[in-house]
N, C-alpha and C positions, 0 to 999 in steps of 0.2 A: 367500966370506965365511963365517968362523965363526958356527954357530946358539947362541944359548947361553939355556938354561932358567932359571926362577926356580924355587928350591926355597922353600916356605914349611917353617918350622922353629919347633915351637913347645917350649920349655923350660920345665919345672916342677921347679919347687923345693921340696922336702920338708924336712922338720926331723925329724930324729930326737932322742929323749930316750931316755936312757937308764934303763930301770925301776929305781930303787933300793927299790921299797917292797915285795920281795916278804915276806911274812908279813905284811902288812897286811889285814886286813876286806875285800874286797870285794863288791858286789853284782854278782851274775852271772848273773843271770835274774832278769824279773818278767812275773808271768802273771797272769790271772784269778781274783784270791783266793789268790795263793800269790806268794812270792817265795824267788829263794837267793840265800843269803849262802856263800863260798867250797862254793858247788856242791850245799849241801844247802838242799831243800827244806822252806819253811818256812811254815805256813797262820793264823799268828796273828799279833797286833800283837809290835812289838821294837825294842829300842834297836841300831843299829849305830853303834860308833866305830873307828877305823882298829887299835885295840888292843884291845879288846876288845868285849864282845855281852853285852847283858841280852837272852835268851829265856826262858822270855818276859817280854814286859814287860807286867806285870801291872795293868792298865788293867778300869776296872769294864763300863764304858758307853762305847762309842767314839760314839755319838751325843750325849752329858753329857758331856764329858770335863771336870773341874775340876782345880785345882790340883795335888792331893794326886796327881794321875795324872800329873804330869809332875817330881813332886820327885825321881825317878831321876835324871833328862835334870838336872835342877839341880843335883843333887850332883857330877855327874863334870864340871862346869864346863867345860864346850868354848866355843870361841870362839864358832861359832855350831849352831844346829840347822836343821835339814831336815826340816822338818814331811809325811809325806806323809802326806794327810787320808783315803785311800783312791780309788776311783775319780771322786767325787764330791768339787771342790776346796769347798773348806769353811772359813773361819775358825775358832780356837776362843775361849774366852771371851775378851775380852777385859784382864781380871784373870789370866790366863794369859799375855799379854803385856806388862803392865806388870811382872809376875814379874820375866820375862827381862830387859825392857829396863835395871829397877833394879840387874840382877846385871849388867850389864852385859853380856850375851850375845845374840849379833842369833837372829832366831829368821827363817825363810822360808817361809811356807807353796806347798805345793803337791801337786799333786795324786800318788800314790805312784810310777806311773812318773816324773813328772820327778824327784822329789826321791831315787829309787835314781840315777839319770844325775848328778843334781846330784852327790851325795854322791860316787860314782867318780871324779870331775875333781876336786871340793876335796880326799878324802884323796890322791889321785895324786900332788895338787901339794905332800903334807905338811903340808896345813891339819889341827887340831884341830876336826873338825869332827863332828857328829854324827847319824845319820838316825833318827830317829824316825818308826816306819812302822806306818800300820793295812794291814790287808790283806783 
């Protein structure tokens, strides 16, 4: 009589994408008071959009932050922004997001590691998107 084995077989399925967005803004490191943007090392607050970079972004008081400190982020009109408050997740005024919300701009706070992560998935996907970062 034939002896016959069970093989368990397990199968994973990956998805490949193909990068189209090379020359895009990426964040490529975030550290302890520093972050990079395509590889260089960067120690102050800054606007990243997939097309281009305010460094810096000339911010008075990142503890006060008012209006007038986000009218960059409002002029270049992205879809949405990527607030990252630094290590410490933080709201800012809230007259800072009625701002956005009347321009019709979503705005997400978060703490500066997520919101460098965040930012890498939505411009990856070719979202208008923008990270606004303290560091």
């Amino acid at each position: 009589m034939p002896v016959y084995h069970l093989l368990k077989v397990q199968v994973f399925a990956m998805k490949l994408h193909l990068n189209t967005n090379v020359g895009l803004n990426a964040i490529t490191g975030h550290g302890d008071g520093t972050v990079a943007v395509n590889n260089k090392q960067i120690d102050h607050a800054l606007i990243v959009m997939p097309s281009q970079i305010i460094d810096p972004w000339p911010i008075v008081d990142s503890a006060t932050l008012t209006l007038a400190d986000f009218s960059h982020v409002l002029a270049l009109k992205p879809a949405l922004v990527v607030f990252g408050s630094g290590k410490i997740f933080r709201f800012p005024d809230t007259r800072i997001l009625a701002a956005f919300s009347q321009a019709r701009i979503g705005f997400e706070v978060m703490d500066t590691p997520a919101a460098c992560r965040t930012y890498n998935v939505l411009a990856s996907e070719g979202r208008n998107v923008a990270a606004a970062l303290l560091v």
